[in-house]
N, CA, C and O atoms as a MOPAC input file, in Angstrom:
PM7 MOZYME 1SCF
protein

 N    119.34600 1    26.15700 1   135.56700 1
 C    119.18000 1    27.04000 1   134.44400 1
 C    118.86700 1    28.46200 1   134.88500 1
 O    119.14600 1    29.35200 1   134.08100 1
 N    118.16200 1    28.89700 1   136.40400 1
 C    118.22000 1    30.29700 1   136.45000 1
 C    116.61900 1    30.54000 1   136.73400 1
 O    116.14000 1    31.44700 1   137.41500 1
 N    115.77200 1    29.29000 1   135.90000 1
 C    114.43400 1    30.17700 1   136.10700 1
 C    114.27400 1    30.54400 1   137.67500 1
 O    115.15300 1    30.27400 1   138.49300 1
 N    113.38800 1    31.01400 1   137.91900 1
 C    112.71100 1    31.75500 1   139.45000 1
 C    111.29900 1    30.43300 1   139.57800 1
 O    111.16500 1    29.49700 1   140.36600 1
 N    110.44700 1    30.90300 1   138.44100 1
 C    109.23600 1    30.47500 1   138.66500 1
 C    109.03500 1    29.14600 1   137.47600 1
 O    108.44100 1    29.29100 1   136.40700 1
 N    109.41700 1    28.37400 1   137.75700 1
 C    109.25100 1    27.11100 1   136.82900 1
 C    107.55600 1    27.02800 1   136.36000 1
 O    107.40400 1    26.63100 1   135.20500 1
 N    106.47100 1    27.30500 1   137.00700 1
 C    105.17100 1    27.48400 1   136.66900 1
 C    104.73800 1    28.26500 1   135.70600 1
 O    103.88100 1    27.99900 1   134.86300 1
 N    105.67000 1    29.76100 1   135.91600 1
 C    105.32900 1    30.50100 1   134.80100 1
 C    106.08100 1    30.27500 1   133.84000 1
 O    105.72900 1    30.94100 1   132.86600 1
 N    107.25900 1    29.43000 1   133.58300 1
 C    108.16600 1    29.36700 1   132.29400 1
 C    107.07300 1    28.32400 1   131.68000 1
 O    106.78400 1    28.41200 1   130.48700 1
 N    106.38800 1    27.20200 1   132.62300 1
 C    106.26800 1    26.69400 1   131.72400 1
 C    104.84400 1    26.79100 1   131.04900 1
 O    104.36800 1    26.06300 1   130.17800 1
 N    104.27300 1    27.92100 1   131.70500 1
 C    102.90100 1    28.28800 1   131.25300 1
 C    102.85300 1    29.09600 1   129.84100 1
 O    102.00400 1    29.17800 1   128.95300 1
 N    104.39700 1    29.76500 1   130.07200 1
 C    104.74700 1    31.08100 1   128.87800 1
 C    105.51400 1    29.98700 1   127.83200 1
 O    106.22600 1    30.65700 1   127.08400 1
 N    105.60000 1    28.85200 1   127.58000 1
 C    106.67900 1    27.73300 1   126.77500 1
 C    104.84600 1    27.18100 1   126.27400 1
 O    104.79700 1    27.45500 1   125.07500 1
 N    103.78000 1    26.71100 1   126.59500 1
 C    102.86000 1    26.50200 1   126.28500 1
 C    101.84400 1    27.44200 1   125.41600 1
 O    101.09500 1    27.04100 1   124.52500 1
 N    102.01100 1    28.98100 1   125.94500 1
 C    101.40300 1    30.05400 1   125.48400 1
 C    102.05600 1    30.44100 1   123.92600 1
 O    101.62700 1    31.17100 1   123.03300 1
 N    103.15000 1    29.69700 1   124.02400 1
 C    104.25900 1    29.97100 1   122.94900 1
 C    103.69900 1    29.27300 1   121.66600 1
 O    103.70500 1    29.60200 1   120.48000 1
 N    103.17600 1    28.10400 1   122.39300 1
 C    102.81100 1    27.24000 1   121.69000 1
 C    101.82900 1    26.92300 1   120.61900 1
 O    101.92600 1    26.48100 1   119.47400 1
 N    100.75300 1    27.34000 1   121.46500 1
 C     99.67400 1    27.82200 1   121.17900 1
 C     99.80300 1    29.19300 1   120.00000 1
 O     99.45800 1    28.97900 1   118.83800 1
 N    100.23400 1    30.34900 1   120.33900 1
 C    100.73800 1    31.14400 1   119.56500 1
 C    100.89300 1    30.90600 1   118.25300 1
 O    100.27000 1    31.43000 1   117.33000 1
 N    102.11900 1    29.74100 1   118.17600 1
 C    102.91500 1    29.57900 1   117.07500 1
 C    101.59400 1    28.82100 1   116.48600 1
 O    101.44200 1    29.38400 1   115.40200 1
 N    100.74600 1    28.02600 1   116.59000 1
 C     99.24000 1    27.35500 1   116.02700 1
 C     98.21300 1    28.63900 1   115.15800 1
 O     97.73600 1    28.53600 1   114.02800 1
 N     98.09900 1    29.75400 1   116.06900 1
 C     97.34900 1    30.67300 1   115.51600 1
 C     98.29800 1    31.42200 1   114.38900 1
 O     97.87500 1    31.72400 1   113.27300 1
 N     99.71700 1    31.68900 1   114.87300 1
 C    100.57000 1    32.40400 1   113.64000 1
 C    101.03500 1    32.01000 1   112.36300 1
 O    101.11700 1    32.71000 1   111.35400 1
 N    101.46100 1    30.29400 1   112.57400 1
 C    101.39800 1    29.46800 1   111.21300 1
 C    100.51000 1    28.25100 1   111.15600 1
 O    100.78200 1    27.07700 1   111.40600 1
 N     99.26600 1    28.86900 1   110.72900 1
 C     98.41100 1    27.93800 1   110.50900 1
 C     98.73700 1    26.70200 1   109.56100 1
 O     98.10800 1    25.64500 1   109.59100 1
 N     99.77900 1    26.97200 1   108.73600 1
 C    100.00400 1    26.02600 1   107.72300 1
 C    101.59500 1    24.97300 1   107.78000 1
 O    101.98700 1    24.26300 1   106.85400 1
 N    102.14100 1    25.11600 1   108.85200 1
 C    103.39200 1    24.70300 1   109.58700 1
 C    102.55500 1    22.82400 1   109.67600 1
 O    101.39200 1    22.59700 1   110.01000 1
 N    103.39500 1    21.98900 1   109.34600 1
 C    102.78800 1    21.06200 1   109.08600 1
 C    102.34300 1    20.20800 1   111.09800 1
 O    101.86600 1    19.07900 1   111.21400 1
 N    102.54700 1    20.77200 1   111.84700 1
 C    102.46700 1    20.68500 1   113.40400 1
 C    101.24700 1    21.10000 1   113.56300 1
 O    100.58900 1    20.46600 1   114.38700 1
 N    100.46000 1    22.43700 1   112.74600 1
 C     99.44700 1    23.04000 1   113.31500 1
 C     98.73100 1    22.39900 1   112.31700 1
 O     97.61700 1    22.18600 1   112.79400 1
 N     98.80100 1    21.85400 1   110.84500 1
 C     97.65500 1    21.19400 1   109.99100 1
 C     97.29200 1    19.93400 1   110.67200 1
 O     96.12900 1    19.53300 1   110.61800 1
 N     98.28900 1    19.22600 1   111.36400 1
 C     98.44800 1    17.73000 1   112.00800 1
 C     97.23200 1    17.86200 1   113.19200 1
 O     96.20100 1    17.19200 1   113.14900 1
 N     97.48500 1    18.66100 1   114.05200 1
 C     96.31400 1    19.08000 1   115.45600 1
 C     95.09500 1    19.61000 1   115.21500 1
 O     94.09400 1    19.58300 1   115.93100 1
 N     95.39000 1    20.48500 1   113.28600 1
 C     94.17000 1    20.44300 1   113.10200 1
 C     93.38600 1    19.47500 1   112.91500 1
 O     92.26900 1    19.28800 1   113.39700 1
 N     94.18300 1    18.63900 1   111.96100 1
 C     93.43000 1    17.46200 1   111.38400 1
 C     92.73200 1    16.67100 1   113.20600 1
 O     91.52500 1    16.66600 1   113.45200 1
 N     93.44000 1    16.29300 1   113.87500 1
 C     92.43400 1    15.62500 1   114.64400 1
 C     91.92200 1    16.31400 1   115.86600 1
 O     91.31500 1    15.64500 1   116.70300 1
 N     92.12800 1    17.69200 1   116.05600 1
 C     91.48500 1    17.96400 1   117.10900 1
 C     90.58600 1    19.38400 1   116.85800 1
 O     90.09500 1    20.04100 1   117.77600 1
 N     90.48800 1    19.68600 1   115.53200 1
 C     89.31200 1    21.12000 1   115.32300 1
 C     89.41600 1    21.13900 1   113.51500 1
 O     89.37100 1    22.04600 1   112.68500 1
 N     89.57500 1    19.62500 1   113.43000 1
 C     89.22700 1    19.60200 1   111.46500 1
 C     88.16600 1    21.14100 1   110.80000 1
 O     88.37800 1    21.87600 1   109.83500 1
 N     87.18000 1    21.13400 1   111.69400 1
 C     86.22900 1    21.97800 1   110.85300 1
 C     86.55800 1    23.05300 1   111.51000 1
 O     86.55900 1    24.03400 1   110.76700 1
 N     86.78100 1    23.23700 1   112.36600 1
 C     86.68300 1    25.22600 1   113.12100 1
 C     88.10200 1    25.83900 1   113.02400 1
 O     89.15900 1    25.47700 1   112.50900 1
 N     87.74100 1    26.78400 1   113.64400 1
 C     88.75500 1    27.79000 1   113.88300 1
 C     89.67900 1    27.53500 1   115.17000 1
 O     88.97800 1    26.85800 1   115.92300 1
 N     90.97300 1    27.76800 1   115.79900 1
 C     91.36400 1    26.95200 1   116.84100 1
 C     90.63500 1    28.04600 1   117.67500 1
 O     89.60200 1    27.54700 1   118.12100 1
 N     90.77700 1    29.40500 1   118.07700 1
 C     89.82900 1    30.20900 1   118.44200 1
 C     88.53300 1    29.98800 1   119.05600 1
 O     88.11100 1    30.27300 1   120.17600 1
 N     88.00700 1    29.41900 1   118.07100 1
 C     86.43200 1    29.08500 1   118.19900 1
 C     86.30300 1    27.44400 1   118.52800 1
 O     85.36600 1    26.66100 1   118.37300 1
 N     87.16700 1    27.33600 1   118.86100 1
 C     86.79400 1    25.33300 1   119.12900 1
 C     86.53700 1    25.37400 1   120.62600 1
 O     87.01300 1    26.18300 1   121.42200 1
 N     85.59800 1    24.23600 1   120.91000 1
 C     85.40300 1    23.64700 1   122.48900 1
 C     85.90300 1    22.51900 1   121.94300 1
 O     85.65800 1    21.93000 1   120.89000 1
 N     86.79200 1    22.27800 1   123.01200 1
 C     87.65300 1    21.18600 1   122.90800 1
 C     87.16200 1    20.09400 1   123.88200 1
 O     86.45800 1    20.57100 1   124.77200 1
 N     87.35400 1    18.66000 1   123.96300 1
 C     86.50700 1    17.75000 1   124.47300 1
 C     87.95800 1    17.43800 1   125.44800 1
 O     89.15500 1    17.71100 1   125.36100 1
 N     87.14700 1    16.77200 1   126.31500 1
 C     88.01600 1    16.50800 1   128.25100 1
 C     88.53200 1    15.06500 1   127.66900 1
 O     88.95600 1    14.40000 1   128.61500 1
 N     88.64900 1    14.28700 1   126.29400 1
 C     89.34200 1    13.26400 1   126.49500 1
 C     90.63400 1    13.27000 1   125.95800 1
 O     91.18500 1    12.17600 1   126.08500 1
 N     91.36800 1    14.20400 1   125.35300 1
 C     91.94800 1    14.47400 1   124.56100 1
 C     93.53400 1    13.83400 1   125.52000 1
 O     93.55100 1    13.29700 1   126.62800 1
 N     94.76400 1    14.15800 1   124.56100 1
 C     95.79900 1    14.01700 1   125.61000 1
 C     96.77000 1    15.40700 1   126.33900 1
 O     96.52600 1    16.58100 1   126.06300 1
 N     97.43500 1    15.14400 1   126.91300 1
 C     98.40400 1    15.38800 1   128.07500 1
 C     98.72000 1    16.86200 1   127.60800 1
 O     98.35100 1    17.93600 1   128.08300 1
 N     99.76600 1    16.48100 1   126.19100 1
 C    100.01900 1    17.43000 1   125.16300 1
 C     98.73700 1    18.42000 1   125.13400 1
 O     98.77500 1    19.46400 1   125.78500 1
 N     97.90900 1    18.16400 1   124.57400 1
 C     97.10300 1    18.92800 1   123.39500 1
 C     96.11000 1    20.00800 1   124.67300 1
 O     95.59600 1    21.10800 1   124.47400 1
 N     96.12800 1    19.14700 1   125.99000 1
 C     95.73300 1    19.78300 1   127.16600 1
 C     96.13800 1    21.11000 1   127.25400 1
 O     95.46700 1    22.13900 1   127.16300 1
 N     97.77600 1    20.88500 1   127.51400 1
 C     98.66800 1    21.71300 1   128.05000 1
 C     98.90100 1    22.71300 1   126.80000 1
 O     99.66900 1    23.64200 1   127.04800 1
 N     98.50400 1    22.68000 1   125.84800 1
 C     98.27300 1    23.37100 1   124.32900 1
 C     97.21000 1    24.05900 1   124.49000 1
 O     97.31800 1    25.24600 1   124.18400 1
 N     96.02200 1    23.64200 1   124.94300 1
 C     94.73400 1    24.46600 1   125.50600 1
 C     94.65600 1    25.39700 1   126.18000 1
 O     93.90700 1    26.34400 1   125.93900 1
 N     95.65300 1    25.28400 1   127.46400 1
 C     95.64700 1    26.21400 1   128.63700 1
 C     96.48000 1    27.14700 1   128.05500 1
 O     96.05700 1    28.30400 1   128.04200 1
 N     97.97000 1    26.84100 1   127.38700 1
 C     98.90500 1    28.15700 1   126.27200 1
 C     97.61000 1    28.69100 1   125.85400 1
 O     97.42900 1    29.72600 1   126.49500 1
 N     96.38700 1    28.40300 1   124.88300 1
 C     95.80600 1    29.02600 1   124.54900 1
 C     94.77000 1    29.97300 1   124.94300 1
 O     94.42500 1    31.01800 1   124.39200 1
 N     94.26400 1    29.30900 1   126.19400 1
 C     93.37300 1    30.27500 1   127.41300 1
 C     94.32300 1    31.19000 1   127.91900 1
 O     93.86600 1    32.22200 1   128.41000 1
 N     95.65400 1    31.01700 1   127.90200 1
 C     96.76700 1    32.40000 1   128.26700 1
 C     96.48800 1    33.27500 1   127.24200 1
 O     95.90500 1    34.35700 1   127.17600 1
 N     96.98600 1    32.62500 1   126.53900 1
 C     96.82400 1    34.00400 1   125.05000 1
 C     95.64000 1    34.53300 1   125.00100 1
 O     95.52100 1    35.74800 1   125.16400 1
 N     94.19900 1    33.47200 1   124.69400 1
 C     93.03300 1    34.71600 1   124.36700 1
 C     93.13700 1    35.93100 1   125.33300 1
 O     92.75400 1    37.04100 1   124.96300 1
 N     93.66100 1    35.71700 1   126.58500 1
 C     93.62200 1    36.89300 1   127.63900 1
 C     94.12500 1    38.31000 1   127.30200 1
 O     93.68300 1    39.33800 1   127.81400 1
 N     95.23700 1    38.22800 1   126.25400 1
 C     95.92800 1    39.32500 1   125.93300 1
 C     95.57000 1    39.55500 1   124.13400 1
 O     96.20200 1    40.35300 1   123.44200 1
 N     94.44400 1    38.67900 1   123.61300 1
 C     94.74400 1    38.83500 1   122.34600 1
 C     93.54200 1    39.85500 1   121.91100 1
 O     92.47300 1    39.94600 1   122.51300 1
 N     93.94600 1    40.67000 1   120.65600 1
 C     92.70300 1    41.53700 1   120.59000 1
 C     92.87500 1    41.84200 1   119.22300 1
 O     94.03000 1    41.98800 1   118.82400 1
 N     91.91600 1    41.96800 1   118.42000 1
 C     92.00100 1    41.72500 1   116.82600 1
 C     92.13500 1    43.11200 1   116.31800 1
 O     91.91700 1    44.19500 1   116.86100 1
 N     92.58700 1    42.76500 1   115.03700 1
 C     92.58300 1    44.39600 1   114.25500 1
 C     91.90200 1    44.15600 1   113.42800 1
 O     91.80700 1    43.22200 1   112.63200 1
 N     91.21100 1    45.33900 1   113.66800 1
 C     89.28800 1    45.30100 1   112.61700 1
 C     89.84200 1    45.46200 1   111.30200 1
 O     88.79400 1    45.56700 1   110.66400 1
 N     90.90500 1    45.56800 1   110.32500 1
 C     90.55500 1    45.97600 1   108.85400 1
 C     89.12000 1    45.53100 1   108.40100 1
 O     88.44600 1    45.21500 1   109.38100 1
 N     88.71600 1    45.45900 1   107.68200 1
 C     87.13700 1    45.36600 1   106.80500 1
 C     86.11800 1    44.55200 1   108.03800 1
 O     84.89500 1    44.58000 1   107.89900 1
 N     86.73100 1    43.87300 1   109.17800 1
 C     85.58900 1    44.00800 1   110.20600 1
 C     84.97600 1    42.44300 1   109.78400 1
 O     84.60900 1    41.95300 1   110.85200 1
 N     84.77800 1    41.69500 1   108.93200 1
 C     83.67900 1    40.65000 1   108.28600 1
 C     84.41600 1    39.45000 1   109.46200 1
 O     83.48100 1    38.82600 1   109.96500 1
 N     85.30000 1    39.13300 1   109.82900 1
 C     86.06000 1    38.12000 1   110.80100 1
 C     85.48600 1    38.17000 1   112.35100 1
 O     85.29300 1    37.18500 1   113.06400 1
 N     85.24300 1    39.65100 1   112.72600 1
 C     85.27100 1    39.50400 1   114.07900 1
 C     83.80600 1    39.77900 1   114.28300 1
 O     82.96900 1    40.43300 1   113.66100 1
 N     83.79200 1    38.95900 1   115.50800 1
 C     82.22200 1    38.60800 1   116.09600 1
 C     81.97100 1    39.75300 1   116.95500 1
 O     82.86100 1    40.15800 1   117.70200 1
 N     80.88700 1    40.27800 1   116.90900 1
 C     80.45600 1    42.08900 1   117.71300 1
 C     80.51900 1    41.88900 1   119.04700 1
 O     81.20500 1    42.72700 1   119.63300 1
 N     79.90400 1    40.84200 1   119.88400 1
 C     79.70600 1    40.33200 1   120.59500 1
 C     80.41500 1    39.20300 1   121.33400 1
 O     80.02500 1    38.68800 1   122.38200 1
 N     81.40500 1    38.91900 1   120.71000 1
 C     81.73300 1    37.62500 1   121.55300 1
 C     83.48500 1    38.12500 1   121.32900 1
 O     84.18300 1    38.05700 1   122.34100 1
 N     84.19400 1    38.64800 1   119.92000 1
 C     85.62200 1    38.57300 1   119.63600 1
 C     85.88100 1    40.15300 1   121.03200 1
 O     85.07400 1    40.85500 1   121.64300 1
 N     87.21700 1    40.10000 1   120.99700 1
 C     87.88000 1    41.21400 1   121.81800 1
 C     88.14100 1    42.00400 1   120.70500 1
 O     88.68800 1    41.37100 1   119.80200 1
 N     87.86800 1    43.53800 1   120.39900 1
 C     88.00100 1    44.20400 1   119.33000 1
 C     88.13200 1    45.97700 1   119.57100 1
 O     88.66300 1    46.78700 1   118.81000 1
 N     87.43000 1    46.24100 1   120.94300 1
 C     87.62600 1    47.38400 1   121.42700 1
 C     88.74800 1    47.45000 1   121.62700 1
 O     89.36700 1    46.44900 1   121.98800 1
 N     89.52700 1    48.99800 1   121.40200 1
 C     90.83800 1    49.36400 1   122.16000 1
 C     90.88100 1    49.62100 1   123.51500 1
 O     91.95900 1    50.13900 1   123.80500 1
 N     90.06500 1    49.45500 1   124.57700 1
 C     90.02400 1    50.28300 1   125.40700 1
 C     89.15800 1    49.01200 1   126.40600 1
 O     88.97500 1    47.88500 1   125.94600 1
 N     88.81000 1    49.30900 1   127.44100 1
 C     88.01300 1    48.57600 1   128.55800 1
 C     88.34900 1    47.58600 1   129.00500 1
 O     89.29200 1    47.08100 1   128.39600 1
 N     87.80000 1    46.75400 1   130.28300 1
 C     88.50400 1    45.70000 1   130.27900 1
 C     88.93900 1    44.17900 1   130.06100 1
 O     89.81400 1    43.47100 1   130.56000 1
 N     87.83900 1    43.96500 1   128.99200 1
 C     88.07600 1    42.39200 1   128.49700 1
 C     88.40600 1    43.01700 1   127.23300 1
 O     89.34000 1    42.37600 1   126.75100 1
 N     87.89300 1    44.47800 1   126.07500 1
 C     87.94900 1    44.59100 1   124.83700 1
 C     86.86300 1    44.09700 1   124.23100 1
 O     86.93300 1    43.74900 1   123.05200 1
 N     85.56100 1    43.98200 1   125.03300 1
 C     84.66100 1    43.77900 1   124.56200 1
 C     83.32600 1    44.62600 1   124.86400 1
 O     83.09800 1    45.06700 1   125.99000 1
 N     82.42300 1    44.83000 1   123.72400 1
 C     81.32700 1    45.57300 1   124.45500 1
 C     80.73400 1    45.03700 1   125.51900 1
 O     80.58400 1    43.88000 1   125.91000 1
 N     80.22500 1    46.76100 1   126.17500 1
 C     79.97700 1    46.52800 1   127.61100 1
 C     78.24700 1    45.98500 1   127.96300 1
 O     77.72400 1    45.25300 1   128.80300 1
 N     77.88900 1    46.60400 1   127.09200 1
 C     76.45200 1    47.09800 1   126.37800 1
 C     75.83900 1    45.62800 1   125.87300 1
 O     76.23400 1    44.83700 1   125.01700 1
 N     74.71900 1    45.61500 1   126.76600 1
 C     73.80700 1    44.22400 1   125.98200 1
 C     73.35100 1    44.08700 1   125.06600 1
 O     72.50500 1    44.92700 1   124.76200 1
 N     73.61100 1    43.05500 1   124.17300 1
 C     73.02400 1    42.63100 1   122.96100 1
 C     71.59000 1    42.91100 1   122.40300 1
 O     71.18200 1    43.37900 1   121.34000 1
 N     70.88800 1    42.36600 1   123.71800 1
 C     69.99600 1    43.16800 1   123.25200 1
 C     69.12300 1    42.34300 1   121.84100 1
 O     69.53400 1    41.19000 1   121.71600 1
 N     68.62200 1    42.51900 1   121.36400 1
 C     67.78800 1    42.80600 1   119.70600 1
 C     68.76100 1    42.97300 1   118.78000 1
 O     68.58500 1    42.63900 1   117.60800 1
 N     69.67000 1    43.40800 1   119.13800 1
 C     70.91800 1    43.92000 1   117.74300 1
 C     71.25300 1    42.62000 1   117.13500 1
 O     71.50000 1    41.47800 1   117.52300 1
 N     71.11900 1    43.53800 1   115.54600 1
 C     71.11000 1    42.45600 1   114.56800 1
 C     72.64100 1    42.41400 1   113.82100 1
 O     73.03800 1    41.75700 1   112.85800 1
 N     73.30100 1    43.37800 1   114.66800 1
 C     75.00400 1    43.50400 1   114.09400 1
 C     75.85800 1    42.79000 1   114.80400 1
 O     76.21400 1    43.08800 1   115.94400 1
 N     76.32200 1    41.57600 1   114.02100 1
 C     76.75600 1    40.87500 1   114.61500 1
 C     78.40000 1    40.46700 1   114.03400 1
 O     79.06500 1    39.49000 1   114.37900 1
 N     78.62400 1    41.09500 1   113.46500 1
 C     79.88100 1    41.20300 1   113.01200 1
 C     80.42400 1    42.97600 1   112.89500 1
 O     79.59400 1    43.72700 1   112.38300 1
 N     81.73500 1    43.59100 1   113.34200 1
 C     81.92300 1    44.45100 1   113.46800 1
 C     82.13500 1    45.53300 1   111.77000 1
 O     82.10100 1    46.76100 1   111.69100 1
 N     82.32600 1    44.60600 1   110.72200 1
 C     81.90000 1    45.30600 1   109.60100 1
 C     80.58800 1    45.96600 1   109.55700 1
 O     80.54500 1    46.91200 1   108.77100 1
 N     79.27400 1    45.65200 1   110.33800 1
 C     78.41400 1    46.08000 1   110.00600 1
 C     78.62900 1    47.30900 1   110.90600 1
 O     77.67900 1    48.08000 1   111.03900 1
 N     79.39100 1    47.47500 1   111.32000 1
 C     79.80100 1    49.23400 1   111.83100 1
 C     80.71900 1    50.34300 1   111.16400 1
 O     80.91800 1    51.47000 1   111.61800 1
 N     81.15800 1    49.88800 1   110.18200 1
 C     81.65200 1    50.25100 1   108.82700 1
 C     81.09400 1    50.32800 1   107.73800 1
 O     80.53400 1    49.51000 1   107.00800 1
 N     81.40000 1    51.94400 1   107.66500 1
 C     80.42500 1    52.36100 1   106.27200 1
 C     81.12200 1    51.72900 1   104.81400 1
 O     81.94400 1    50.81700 1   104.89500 1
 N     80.72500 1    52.29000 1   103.50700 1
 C     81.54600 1    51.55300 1   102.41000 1
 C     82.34100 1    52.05900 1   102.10600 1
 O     82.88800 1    51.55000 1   101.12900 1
 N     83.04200 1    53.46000 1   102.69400 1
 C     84.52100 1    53.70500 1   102.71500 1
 C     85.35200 1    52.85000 1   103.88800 1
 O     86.33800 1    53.52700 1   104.17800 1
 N     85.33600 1    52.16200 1   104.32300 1
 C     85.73900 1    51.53200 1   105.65800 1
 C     86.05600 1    52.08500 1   107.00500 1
 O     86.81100 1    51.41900 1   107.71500 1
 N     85.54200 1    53.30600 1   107.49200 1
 C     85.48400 1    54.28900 1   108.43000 1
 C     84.55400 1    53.51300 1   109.18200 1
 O     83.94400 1    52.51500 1   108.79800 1
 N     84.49500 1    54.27200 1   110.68200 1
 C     83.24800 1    53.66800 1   111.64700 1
 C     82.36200 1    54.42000 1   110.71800 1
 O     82.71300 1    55.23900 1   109.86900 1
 N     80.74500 1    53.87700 1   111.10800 1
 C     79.61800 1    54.37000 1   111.09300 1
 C     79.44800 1    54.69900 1   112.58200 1
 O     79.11300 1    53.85600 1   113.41400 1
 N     79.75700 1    56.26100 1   112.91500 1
 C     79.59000 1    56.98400 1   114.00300 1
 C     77.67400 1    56.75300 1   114.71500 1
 O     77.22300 1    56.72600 1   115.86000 1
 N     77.21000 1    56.66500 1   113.71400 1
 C     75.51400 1    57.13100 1   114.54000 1
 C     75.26500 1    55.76100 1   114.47300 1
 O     74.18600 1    55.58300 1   115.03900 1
 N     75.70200 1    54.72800 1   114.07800 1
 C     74.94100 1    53.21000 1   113.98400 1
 C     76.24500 1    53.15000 1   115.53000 1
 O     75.72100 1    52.54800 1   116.46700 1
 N     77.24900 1    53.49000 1   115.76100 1
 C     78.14600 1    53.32200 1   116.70400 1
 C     76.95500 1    54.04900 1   118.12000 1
 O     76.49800 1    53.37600 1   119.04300 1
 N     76.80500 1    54.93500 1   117.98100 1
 C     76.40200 1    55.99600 1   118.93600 1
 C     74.76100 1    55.28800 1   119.56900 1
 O     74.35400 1    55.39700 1   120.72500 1
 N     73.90600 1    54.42900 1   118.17900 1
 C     72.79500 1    54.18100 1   118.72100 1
 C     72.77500 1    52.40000 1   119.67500 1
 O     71.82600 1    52.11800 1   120.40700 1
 N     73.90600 1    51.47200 1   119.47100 1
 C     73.87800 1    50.67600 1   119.66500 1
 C     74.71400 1    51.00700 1   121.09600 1
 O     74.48000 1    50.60200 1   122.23500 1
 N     75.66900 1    51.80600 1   120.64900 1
 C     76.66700 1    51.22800 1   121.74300 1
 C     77.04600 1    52.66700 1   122.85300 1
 O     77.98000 1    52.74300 1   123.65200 1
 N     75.73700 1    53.93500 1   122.49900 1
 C     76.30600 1    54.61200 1   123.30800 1
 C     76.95700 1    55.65100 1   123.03300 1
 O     76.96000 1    55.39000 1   121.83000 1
 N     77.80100 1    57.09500 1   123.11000 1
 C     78.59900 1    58.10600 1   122.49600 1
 C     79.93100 1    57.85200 1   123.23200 1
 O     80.77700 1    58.74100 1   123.13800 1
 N     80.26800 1    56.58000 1   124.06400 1
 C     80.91600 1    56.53000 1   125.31400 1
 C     81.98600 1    55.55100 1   123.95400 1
 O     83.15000 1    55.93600 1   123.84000 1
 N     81.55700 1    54.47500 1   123.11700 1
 C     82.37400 1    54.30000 1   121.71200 1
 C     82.65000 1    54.79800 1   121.07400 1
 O     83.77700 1    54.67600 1   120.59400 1
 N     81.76100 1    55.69300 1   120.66600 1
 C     82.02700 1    56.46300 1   119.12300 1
 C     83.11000 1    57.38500 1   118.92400 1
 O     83.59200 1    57.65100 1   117.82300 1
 N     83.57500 1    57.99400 1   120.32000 1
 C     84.80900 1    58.80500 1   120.72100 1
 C     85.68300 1    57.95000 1   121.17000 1
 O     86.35300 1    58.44200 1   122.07800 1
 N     85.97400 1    56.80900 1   120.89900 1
 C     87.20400 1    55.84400 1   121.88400 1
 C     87.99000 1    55.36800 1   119.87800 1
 O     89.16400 1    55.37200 1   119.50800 1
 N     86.91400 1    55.08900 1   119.20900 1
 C     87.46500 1    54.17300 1   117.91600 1
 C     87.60700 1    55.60300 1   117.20300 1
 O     88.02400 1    55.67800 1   116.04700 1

């Protein structure tokens, strides 16, 4: 067939996979894996257990490919976690650099005022002036 690297086709055929789980959540393939392997969570947010099968493995690792490159778009902010989601444009995981700390903002809406703009000085006191000029 031409490939070069059979490892990476079939890492990027898995990543695909995975993908297509987070893009149609409602594709009756991704309700089915929900139903028995993350009924209650998010596929995102699941720890997945070491007994599972072969498949759903090789569905895991597509998905440890992807979180690597995936990075959310803040509209209203209430989804993504301050601390844990990838949400920065800039650095190198996309996550703050800056320790948690005491901070009680734990979702990135609470850095959005009620026009949906950053809140520059709640930006500037948590995270620094090194953010507040990047978003």
């Amino acid at each position: 067939m031409g490939f070069r690297d059979m490892r990476a086709f079939n890492q990027a055929l898995l990543a695909k996979q995975a993908w297509r789980l987070l893009d149609s959540p409602d594709s009756l393939c991704a309700r089915l894996l929900k139903a028995k392997y993350y009924p209650r969570g998010n596929l995102l947010d699941t720890v997945f257990s070491s007994n599972s099968s072969a498949v759903w493995k090789g569905i895991v690792h597509g998905l440890d490919l992807v979180k690597k490159g995936i990075i959310w778009r803040v509209g209203n902010g209430t989804m993504i976690k301050t601390w844990r989601d990838a949400w920065i444009p800039c650095g190198h995981n996309f996550r703050p650099i800056t320790p948690k700390g005491n901070c009680r903002y734990n979702r990135v809406a609470d850095f959005l005022n009620e026009h949906g703009a950053w809140d520059v000085e709640r930006l500037g006191s948590i995270f620094g002036t090194w953010m507040s000029g990047r978003l």
